[in-house]
Residue frames relative to the residue before (quaternion, step in Angstrom):
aa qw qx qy qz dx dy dz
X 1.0000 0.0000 0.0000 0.0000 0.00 0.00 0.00
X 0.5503 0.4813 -0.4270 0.5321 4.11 0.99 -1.15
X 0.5537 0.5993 -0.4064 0.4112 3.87 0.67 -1.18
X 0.8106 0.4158 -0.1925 0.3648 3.29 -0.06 -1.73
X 0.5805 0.5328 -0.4110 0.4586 4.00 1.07 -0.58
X 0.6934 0.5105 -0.2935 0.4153 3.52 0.61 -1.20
X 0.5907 0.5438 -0.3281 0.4976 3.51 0.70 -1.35
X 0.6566 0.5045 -0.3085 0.4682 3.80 0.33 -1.17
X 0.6818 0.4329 -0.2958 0.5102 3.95 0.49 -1.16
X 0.5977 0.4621 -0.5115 0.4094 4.09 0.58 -0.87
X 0.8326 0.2824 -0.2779 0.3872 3.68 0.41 -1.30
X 0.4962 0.3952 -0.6260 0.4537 3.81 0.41 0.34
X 0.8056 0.3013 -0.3504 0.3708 4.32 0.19 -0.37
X 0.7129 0.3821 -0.1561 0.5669 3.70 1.08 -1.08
X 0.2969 -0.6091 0.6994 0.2273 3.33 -1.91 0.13
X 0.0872 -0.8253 0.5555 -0.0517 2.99 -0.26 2.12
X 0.4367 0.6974 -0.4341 0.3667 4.00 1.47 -0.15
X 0.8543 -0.0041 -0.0976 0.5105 3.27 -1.08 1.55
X 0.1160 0.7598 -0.6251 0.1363 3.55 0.61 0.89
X 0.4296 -0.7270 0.5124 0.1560 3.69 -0.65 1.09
X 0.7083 0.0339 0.3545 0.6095 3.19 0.94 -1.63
X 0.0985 -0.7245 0.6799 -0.0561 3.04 -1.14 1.58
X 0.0254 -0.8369 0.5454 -0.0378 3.68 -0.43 0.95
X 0.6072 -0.6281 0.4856 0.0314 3.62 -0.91 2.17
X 0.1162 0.8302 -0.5429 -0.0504 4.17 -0.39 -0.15
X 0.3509 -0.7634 0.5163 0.1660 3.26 -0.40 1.02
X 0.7481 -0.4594 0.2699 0.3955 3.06 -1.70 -0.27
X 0.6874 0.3542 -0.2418 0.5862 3.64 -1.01 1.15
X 0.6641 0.5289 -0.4614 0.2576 3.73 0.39 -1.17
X 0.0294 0.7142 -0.6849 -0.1412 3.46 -1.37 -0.49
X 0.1164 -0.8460 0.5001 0.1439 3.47 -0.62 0.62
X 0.7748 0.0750 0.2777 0.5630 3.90 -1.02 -1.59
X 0.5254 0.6161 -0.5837 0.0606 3.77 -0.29 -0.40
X 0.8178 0.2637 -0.2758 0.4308 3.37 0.43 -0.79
X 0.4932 0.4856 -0.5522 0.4649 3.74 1.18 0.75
X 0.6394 0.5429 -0.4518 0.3038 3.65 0.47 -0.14
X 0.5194 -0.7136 0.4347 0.1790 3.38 -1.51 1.09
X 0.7821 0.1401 -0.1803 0.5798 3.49 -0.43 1.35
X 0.1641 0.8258 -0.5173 0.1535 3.45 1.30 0.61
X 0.0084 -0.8071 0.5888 -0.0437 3.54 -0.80 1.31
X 0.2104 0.9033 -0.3697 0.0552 4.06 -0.46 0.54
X 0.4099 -0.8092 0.4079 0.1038 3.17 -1.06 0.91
X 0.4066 -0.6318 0.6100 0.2520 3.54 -0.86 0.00
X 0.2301 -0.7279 0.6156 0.1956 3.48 -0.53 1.43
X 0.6485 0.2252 -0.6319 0.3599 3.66 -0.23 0.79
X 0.4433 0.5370 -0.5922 0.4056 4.05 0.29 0.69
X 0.7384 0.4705 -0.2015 0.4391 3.76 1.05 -0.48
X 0.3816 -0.8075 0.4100 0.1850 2.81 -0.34 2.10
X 0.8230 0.2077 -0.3724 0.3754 3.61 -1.72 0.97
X 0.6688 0.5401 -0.3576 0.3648 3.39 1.15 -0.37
X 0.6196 -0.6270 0.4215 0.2129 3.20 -1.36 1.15
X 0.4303 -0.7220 0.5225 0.1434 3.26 -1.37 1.06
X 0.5412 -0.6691 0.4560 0.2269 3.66 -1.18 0.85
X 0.0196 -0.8230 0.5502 0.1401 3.72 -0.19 0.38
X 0.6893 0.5037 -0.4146 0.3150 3.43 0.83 -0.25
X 0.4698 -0.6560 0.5094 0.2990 3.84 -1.03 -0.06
X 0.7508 0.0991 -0.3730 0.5361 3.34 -1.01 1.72
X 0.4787 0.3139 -0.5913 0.5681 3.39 0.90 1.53
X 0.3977 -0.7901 0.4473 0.1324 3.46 -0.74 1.32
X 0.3390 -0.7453 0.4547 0.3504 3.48 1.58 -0.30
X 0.6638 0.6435 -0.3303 0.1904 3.72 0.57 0.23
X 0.0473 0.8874 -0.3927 -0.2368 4.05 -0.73 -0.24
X 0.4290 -0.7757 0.4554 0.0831 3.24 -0.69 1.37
X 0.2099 0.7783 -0.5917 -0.0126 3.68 -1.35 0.01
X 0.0204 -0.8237 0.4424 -0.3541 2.97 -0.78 1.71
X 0.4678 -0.6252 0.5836 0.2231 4.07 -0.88 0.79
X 0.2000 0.7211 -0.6633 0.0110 3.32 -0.56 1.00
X 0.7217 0.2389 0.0200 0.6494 4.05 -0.37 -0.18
X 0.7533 -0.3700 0.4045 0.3633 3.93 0.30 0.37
X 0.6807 0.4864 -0.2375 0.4936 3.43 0.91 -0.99
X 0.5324 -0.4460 0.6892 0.2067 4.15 -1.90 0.52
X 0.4781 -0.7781 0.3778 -0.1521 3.14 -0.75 1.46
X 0.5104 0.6383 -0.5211 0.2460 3.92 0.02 -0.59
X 0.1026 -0.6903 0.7046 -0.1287 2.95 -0.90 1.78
X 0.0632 0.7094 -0.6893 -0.1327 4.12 -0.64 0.87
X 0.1187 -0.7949 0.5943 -0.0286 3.22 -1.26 0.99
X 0.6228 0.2134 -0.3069 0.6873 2.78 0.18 2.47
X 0.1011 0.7335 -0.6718 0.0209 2.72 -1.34 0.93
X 0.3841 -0.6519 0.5713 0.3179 3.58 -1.43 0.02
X 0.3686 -0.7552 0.5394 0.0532 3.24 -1.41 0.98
X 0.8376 -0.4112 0.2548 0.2538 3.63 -1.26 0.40
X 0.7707 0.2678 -0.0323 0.5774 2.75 1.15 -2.00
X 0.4706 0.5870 -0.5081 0.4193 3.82 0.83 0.66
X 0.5462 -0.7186 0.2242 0.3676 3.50 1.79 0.42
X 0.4438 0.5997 -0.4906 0.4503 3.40 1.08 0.77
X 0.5180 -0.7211 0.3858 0.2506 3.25 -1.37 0.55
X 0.7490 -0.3084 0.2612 0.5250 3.62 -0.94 0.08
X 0.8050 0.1370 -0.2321 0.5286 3.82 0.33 -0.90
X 0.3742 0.4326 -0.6627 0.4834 3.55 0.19 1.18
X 0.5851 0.6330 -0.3209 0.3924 3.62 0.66 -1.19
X 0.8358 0.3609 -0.0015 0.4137 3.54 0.89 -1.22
X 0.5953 0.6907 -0.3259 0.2497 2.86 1.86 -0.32
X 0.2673 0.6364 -0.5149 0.5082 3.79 1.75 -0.05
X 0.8247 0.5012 -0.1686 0.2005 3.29 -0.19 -1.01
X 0.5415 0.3384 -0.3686 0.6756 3.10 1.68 -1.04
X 0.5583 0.6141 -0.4949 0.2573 4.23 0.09 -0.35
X 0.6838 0.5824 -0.2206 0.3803 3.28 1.31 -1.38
X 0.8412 0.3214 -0.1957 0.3883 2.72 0.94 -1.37
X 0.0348 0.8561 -0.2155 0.4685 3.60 1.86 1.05
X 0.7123 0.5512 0.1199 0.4177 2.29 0.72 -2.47
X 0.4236 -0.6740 0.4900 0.3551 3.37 0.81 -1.01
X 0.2593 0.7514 -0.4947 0.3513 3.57 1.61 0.12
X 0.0146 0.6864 -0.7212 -0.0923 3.73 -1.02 0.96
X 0.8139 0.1372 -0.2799 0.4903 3.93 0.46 -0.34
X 0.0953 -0.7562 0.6468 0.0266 3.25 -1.40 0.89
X 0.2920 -0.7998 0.5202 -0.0659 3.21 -1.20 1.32
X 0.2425 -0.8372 0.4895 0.0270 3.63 0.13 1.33
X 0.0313 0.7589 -0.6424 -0.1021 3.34 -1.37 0.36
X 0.2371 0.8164 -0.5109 -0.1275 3.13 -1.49 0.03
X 0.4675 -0.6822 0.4535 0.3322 3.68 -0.83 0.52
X 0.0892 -0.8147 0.5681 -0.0746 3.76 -0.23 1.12
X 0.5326 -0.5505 0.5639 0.3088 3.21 -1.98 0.72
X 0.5591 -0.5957 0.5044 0.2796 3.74 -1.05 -0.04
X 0.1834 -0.8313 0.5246 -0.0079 3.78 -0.32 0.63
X 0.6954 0.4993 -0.0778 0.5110 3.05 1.12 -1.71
X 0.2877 -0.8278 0.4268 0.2235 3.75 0.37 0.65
X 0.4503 0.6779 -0.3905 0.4304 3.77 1.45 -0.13
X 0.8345 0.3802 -0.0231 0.3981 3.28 0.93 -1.84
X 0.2457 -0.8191 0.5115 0.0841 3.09 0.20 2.06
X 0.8041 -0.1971 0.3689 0.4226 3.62 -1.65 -0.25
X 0.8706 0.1676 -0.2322 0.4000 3.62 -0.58 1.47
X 0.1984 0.8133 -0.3959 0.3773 3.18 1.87 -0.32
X 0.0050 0.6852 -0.7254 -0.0649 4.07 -0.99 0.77
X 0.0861 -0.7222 0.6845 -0.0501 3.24 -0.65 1.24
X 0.4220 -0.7233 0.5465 -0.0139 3.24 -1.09 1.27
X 0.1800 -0.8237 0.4822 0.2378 3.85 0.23 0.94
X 0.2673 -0.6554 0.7028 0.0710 3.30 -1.21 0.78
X 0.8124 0.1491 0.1987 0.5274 3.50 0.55 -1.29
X 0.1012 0.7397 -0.6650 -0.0212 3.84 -1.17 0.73
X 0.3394 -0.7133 0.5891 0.1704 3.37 -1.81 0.58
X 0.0409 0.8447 -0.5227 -0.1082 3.73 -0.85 0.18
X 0.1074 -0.9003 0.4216 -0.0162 3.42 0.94 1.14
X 0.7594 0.4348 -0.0716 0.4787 3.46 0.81 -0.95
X 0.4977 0.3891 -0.2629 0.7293 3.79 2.15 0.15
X 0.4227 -0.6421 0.6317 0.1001 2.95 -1.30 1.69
X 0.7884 0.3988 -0.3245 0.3377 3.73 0.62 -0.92
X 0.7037 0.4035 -0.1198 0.5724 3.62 1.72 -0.56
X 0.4216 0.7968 -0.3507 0.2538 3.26 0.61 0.43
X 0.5444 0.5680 -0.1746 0.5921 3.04 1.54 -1.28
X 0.3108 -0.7595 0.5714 0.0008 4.23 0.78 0.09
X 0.4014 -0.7382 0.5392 0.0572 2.98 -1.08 1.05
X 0.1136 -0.6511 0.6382 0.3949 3.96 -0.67 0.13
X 0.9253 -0.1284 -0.2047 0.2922 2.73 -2.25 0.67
X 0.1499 -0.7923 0.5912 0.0173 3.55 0.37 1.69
X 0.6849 0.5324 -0.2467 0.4320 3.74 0.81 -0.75
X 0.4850 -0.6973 0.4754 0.2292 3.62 -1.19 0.75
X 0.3447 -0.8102 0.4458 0.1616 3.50 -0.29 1.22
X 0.6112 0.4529 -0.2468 0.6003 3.71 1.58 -0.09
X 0.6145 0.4512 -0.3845 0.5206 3.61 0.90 -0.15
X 0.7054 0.3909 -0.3403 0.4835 3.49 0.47 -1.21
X 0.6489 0.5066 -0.4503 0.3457 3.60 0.65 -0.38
X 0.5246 0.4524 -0.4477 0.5654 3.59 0.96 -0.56
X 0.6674 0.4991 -0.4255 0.3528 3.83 0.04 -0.85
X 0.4650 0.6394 -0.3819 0.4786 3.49 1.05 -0.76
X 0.7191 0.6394 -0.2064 0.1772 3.37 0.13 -2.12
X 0.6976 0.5326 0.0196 0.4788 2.23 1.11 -2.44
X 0.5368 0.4590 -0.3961 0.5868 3.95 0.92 -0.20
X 0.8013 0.1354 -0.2579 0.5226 3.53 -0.35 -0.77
X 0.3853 0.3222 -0.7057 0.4998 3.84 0.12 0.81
X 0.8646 0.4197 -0.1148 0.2514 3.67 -0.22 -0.59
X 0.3584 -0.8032 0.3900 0.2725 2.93 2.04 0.12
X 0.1898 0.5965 -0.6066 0.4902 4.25 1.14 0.54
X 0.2268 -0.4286 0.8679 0.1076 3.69 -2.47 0.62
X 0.0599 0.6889 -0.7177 0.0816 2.73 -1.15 1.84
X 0.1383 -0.8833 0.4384 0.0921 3.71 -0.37 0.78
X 0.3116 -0.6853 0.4875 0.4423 3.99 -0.15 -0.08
X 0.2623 0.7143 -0.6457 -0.0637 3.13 -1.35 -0.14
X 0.6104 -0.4780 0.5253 0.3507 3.41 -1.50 -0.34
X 0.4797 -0.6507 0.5878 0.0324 2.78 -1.98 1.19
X 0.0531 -0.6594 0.7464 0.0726 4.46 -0.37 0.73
X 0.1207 -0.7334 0.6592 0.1143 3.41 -1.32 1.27
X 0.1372 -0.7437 0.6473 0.0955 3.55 -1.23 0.61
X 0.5258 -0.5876 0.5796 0.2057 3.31 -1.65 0.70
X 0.2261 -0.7915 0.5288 0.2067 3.50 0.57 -0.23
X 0.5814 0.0504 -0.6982 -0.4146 1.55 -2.41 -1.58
X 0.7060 0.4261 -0.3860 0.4135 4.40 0.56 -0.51
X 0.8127 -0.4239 0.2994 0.2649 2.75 -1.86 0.91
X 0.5275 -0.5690 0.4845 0.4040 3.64 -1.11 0.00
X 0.2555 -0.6152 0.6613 0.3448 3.94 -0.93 0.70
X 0.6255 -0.5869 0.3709 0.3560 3.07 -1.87 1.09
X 0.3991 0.5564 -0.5763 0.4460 4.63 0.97 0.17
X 0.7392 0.4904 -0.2839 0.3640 3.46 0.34 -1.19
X 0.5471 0.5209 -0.2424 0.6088 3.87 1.24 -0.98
X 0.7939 0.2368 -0.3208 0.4590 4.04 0.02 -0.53
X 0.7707 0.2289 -0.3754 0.4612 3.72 1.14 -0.08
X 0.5739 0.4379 -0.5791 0.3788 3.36 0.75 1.57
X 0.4387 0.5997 -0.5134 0.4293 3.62 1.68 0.22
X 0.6495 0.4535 -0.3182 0.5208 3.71 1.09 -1.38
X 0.7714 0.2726 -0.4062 0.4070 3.85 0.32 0.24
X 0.8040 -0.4230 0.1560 0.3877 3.42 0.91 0.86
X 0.6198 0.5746 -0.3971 0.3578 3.59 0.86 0.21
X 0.3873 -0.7311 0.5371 0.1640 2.90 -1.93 0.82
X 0.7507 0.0694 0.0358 0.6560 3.31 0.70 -0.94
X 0.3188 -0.8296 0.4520 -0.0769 3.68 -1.43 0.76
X 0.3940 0.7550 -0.4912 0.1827 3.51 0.02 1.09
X 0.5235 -0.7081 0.3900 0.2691 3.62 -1.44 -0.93
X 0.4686 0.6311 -0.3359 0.5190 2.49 1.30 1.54
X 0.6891 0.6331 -0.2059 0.2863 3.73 -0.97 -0.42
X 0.7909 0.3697 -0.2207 0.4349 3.29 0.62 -1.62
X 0.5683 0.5894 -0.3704 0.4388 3.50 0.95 -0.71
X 0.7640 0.3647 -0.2333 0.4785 3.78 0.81 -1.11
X 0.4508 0.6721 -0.3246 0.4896 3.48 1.57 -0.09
X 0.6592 0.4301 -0.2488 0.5644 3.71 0.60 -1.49
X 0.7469 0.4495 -0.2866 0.3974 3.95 0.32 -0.86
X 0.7226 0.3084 -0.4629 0.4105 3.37 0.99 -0.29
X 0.5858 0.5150 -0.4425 0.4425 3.75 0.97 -0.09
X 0.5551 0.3630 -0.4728 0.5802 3.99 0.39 -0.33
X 0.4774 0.7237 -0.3247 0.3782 3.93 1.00 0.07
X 0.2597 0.8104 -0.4202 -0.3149 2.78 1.06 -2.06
X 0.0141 0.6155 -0.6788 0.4001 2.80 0.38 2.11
X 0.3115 -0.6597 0.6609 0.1759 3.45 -2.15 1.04
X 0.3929 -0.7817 0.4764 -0.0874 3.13 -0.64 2.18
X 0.2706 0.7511 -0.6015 0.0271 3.76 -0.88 0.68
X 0.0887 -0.8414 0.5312 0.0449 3.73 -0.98 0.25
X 0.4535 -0.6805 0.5742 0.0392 3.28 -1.10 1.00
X 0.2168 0.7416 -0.6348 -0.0028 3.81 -0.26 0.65
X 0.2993 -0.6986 0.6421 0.1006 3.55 -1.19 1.55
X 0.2812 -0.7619 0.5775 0.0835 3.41 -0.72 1.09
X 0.2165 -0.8452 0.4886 -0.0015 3.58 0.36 2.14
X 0.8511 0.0024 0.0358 0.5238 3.60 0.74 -0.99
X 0.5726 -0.4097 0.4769 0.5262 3.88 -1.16 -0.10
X 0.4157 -0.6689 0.5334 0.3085 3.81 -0.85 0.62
X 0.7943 -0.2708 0.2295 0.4930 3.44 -1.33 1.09
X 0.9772 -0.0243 0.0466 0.2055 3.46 -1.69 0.10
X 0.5039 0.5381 -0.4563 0.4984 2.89 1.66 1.07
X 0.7220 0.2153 -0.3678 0.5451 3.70 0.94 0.78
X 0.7272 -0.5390 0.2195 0.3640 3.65 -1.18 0.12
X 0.6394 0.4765 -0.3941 0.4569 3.64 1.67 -0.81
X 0.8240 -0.2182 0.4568 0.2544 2.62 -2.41 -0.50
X 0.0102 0.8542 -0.5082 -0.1093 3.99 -0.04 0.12
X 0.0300 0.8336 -0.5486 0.0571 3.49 -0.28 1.18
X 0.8070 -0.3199 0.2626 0.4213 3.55 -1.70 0.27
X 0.6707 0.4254 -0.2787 0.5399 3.43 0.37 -2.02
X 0.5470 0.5185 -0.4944 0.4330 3.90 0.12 -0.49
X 0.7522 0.5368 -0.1537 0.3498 3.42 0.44 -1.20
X 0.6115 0.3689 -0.2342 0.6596 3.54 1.26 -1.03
X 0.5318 0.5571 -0.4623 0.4395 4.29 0.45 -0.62
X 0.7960 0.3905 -0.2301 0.4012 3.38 0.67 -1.30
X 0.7792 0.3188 -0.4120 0.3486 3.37 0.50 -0.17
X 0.4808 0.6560 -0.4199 0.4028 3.18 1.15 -0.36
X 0.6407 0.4724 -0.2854 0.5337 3.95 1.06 -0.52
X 0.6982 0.2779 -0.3150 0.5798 3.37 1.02 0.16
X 0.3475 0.6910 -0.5739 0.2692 3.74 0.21 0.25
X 0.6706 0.3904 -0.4903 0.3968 3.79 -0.03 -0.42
X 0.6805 0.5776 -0.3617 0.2692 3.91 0.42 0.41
X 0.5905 0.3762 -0.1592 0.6960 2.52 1.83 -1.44
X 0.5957 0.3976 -0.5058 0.4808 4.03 0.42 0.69
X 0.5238 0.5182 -0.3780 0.5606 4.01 0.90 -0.41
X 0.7689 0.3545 -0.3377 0.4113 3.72 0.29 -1.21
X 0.6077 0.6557 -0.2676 0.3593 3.57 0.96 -0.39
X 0.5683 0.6898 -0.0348 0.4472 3.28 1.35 -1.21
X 0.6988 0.3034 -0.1031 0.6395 2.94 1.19 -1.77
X 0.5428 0.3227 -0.5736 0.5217 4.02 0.44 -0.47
X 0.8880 0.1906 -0.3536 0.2237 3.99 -1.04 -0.47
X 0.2615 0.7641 -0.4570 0.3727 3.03 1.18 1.53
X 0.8161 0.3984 0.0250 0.4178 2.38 1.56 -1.76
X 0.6064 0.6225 -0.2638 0.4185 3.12 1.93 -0.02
């Protein structure tokens, strides 16, 4: 029924018919909205049952729009674990989208750096995530990632001449930063990049059987792998200074889709 209210409010305000692509924004991002033709959008607190953003540089909004020929839905914001909602509040974008009639879904997210290669702006393409430290996500999925999305993502970089690289995702429950013990025994279990987001909206669109792909921007060194203090506003500063790439690489993947 919470499903069925929301779903009802997108199509009396948005044009949810034949959504090509439904595209997640992390913290800080910003993407295509005001280039898209017929751009229509809501305010996810106007949308009954759905959960409200508390954090800052999640605009709280959803958009739908013609950009490249292609149906649009861009949500911008999301809501997170440790803002005290549960797991299916966490997922509940997801179960809405995919409602919707949404068959591909594109994740983002602004991440700390793990991988010591991948400096500040790095787009790392997930292949793979851990959740070591989440009783309900731990157990990992095999090939959680779309092998036809990431290939266009691939494409769409070297059409565009962008380093895109794969790596793994380490999910955390927040709401504080990783201590730097926690950061060297999630590099030695395989991670690249590190945040609190993703996997939760990941697992729901595959028990979905939705085609899943994600973008982690690598905003800062992750927690306790340099000498300062690492805060949010750090986090939104940094990606926002990288954004003309990860808006070029974007562009060009739903060109090609």
């Amino acid at each position: 029924m919470r499903t069925e209210k929301a779903l009802e409010y997108l199509r009396s305000n948005l044009d949810t018919e034949e959504i090509d692509v439904a595209i997640i924004l992390g913290s800080g991002l910003s993407f295509i909205e005001e280039d898209m033709e017929g751009l229509k959008q809501v305010e996810t607190s106007d949308i009954p049952g759905y959960p409200r953003s508390t954090v800052t540089g999640h605009k709280g909004k959803i958009s739908t729009g013609v950009f490249n020929g292609r149906n649009i839905l861009i949500m911008a914001g999301r809501v997170h674990y440790y803002e005290g909602y549960t797991c299916g509040e966490v997922v509940f974008p997801v179960d809405l989208l995919y409602a919707a009639g949404v068959k591909n879904l594109i994740l983002t997210n602004a991440a700390g750096g793990i991988n010591r290669s991948f400096g500040t702006g790095t787009m790392v393409l997930l292949d793979c995530y851990i959740a070591p430290f989440s009783e309900k996500y731990k157990g990992g999925l095999k090939n959680p990632y779309s092998e036809k999305l990431n290939g266009i993502f691939l494409r769409a970089g070297a059409n565009r001449s962008l380093s895109v690289v794969s790596g793994c995702y380490a999910y955390m429950t927040g709401p504080s930063f990783e201590t730097k013990a926690e950061i060297e025994y999630l590099r030695l279990a395989g991670g690249d990049t590190v945040g609190m987001s993703t996997v939760p909206e990941t697992v729901r669109a595959k028990e979905l059987g939705m085609e899943v792909s994600c973008i982690s921007r690598v905003s800062n060194p992750a927690a306790g792998m340099t000498d300062g203090v690492l805060s949010h506003i750090e986090v939104l500063e940094a990606s926002k200074s990288s954004q003309e790439d990860f808006v070029m690489l974007l562009k060009e993947f739903i060109s090609l889709l």
